[in-house]
N, C-alpha and C positions, 0 to 999 in steps of 0.2 A: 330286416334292413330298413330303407325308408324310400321317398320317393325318386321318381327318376330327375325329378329338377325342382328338387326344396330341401330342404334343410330340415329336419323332422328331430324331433324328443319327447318329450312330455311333461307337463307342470300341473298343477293343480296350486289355489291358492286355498285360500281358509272354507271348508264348509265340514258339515259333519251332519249328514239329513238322509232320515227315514221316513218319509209319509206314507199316510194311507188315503190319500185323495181318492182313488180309486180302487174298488170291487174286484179282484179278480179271482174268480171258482181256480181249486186245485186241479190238476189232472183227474178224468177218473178212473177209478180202479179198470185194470182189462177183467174182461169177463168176469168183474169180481171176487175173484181169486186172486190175481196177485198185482200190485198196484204198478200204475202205467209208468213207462219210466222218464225222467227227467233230464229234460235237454237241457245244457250249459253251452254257452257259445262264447267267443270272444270277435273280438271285431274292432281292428284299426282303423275307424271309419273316415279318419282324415276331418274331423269336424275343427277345424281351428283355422284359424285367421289371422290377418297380421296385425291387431290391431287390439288391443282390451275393448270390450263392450260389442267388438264384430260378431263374434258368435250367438248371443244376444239381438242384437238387430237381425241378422238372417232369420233367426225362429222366432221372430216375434210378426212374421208373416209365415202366410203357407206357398208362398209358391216358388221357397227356393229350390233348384233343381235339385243340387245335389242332395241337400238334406230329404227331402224328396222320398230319392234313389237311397238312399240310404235303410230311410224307414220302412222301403217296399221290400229291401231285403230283408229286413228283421223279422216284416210280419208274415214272408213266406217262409223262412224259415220255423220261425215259431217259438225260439227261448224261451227256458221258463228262469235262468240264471242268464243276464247277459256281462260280461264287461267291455267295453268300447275302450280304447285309447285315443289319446289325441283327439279329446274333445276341450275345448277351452271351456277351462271355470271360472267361476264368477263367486265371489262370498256368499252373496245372496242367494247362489243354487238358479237364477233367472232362467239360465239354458237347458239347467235339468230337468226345470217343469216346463217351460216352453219345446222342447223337443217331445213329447210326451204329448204334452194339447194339441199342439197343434203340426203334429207328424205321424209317431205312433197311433194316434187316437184315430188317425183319417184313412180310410180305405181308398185303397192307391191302386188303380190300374185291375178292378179284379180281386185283389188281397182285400186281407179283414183286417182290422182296426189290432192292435194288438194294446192291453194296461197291463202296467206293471205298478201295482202297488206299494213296492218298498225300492227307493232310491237310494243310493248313497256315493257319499266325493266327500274328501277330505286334503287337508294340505300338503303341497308335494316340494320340491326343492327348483324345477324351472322356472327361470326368470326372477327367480331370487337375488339380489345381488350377495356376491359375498363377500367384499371389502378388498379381496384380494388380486394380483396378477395371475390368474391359474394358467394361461397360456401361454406366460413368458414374453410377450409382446415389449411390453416396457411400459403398458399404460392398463391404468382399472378402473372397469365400466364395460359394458355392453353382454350381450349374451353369452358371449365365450367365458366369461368370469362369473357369469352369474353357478350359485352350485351347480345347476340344471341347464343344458341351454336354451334359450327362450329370451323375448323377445320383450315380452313383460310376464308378469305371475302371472298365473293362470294357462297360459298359451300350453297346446300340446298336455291336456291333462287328462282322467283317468275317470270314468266313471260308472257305477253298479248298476242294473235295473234287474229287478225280481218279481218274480209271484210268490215267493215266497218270505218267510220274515227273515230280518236280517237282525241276529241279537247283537244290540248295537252293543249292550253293557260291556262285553267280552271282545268286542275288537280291538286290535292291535295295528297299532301303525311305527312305522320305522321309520321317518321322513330324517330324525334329526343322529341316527347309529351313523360314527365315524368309520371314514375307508381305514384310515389305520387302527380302529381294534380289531378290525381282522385280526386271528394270529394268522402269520406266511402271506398277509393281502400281498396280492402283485404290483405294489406300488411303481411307479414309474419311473426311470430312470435319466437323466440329462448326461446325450452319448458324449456331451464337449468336458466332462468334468472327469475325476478318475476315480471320484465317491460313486457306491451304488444308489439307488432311489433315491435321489436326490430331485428328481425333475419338481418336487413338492419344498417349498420351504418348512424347518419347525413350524412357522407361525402358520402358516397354509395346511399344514398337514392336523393342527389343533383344532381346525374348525371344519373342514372338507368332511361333507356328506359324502356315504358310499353312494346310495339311490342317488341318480336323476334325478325320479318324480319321487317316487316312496316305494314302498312295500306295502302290502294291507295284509292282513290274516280277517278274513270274515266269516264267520260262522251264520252259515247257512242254514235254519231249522229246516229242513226238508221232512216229508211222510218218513218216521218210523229211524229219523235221526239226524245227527248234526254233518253239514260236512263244511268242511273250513275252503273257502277261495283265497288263494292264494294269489293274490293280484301285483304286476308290475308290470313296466316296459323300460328294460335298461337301456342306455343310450348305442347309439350306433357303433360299431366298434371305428368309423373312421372320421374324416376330419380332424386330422392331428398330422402327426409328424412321425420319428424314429420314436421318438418317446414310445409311440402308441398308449396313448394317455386314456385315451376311450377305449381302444380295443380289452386293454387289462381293468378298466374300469367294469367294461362288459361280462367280461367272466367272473369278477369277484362279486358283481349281482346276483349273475346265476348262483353262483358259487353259496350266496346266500341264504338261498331256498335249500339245496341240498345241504347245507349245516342246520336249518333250521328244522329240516325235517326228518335229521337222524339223532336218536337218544344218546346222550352222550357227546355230541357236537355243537350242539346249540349253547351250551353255559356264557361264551362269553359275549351274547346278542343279548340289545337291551331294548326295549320299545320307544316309544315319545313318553310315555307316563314312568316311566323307571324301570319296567318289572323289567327281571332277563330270565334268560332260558329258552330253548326254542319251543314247538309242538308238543303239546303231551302223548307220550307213548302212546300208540294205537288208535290217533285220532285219525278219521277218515279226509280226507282233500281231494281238490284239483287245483295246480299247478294253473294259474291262468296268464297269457299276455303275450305281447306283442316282445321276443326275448333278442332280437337282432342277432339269432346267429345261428347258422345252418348248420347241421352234421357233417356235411362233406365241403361244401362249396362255401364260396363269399370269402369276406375279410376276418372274420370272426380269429382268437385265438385257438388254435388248435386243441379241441377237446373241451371247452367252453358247453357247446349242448349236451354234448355226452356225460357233462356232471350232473345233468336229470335223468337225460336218456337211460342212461345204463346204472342209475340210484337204485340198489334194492330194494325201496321202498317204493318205489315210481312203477306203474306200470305203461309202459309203451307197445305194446304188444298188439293193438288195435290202432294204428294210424289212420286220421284222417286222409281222405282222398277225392281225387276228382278227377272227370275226363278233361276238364277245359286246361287244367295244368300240361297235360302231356300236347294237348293240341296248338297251345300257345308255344312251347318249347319249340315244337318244328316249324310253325307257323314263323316265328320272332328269328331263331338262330341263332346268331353272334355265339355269346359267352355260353348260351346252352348246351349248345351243343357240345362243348368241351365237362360239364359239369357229371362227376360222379352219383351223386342223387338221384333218385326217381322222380321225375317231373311231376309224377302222380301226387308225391305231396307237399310240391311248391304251393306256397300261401301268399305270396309276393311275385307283383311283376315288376321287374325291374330294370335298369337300362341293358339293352342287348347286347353293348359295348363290354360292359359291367356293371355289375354282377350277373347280371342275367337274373332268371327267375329263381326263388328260393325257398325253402322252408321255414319260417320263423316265427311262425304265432303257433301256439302252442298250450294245449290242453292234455292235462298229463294227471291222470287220477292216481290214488295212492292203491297199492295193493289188495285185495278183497273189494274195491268197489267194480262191481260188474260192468263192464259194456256190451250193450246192448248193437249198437250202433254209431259210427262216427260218417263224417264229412264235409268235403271245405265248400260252400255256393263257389265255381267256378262252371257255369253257364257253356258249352263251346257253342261256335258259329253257327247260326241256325238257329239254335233255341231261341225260342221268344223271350229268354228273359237273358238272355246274351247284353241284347241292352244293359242291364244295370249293371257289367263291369266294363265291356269293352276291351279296347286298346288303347292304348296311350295316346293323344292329341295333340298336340299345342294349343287348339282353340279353344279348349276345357280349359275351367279354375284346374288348378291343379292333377292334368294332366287326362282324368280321366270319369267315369260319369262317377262313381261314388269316390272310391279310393285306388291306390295301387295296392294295396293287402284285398285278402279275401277274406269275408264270415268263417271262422272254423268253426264245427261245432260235434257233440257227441252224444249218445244218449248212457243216463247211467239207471242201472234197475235198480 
């Protein structure tokens, strides 16, 4: 979902960057027998701003808190694959490297410094305008019309950090696949008219991006083989109307991974460069991002997660977990306590009111790749690092010390 008092999506503007500025030793072998295993995390870390160039300005020192607090989770955690959401991009990549110099790099409270030698962010559809009325207002301009929403490009975007290479030659991005080549997409309906999906005009429906931000397919050289990250953050299912314009926008995201990850379902996806076709048969993945929709609870459309969740090719079978989830559900109340779910693997705090705490970031490996180990940084009361998520505030940017999501993360052998 998003936060409890912001308006949250994701965008990315133009970049497309791999360095190697930095040195970073592989894991090493355990007992040199069999090689150590590789953590992947993801992390809505709330890094964006209202403003182009703000994200920039904050990491172009070091003493902004949150970013901070951010970094400290990262480097205690320890990723060796990370994806963040909701970091604002910049063409020039300014924040990519600046968050890296001068946050990852710096030992915080205790933690060690953590480099990632391979970066990457590429362009996404928030804050894009798109010529059109998408929300039926009667007027176009502003974020609600843009593909994405967003505030300008870049806002709410999307980015890689690795120890390992990222083979850029073979990446896939899908910023510009239309919501109507779905076949069956859930196009949205206008309840005042007696046409179905029609909420979308011809003209609107010829240019309207499925993705938000984008989709990425990135192939990950890992020890001993490739595995593709499968990166997005579809938009919230709410802020709309009866249309529910976002909610079915949400599910045919997800809806997107699972055709593109089953043989025989992907033929009519096409990338940014032309090619179509989804995943090659028997290529290994994880499922990465920040996916706005819970199994049981929230606004989401009804069975929306369950088209990964329950993907014979998806394995769910090792959920990430935490104590601090179950401790804030009693702790907090409100909507909690009504929620089907295991608070064990809420990854979102959210308002008490509604939705309450949730599930929705999400790491979801393809079948035969082993886990080792999973779980979400959720800290409870007392721990000394309780600190870096907190509870929600009003005297906080943005509610709270890093984000309202948590770090999820997993280990794969």
């Amino acid at each position: 979902m998003g936060a409890r008092r912001r308006v949250y999506a994701g965008v990315t503007t133009a970049l497309l960057a791999v360095t190697a500025t930095f040195a970073v030793a592989a894991p090493a072998g355990a007992g040199g027998r069999h090689p150590a295993p590789v953590r992947v995390a993801t992390f809505n870390a709330s890094l964006n701003r209202d403003t182009a160039g703000g994200l920039v300005a904050d990491l172009s020192r070091r003493d902004n808190a949150q970013a901070a607090n951010v970094a400290e989770v990262i480097q205690r955690v320890r990723p060796d694959v990370l994806l963040i959401n909701e970091f604002d991009h910049d063409p020039a990549g300014r924040a990519l490297a600046l968050f890296q110099d001068n946050y990852l790099s710096v030992p915080r409270n205790g933690s060690r410094a953590i480099h990632y030698p391979y970066r990457y962010a590429a362009p996404s559809n928030t804050g894009v305008p798109s010529g059109h009325d998408l929300n039926n207002d009667g007027t176009v301009g502003g974020p609600d019309d843009a593909y994405g929403f967003g505030l300008f490009p870049g806002q709410y975007g999307m980015a890689v950090y690795s120890a390992y290479p990222i083979d850029v030659a073979k990446v896939r991005t899908f910023q510009t696949f239309r919501w109507r080549d779905m076949p069956g997409a859930l196009l949205p309906d206008d309840p005042s008219t007696p046409e179905p999906a029609d909420w979308y005009s011809p003209a609107e429906l010829a240019d309207l991006r499925l993705s938000s931000k984008s989709h990425w397919d990135l192939p990950i050289r890992l020890p001993g083989r490739t595995v593709h990250l499968l990166a997005s953050h579809p938009t919230p299912p709410v802020f709309d109307g009866p249309e529910d314009r976002n909610g079915r926008r949400n599910h045919d995201e997800i809806r997107f991974w699972a055709d593109y990850v089953s043989p025989g379902r992907g033929g009519y996806i096409y990338d940014d460069a032309g090619r179509r076709g989804g995943l090659r048969p028997g290529a290994a993945f994880v499922i990465a991002g920040d996916l706005n929709a819970d199994p049981y609870d929230g606004d989401s459309v009804p069975g929306a997660a369950q088209q990964l969740l329950d993907h014979p090719r998806v394995d769910d079978r090792v959920v990430p977990a935490s104590a601090g989830g179950p401790a804030a559900a009693q702790r907090q109340g409100g909507a909690n306590l009504d929620h089907r779910g295991d608070p064990r693997f809420d990854t979102g705090d959210f308002a008490d009111t509604s939705p309450g705490n949730l599930r929705v970031d999400y790491l979801l490996p393809s079948r035969g790749l082993p886990v080792r180990a999973a779980g979400v940084f959720w800290p409870v009361p007392g721990d000394p690092l309780f600190r870096l998520v907190g509870d929600y505030s009003p005297t906080l940017p943005g509610g709270f010390p890093t984000s309202d999501h948590r770090l999820v993360w997993l280990d794969l052998r």
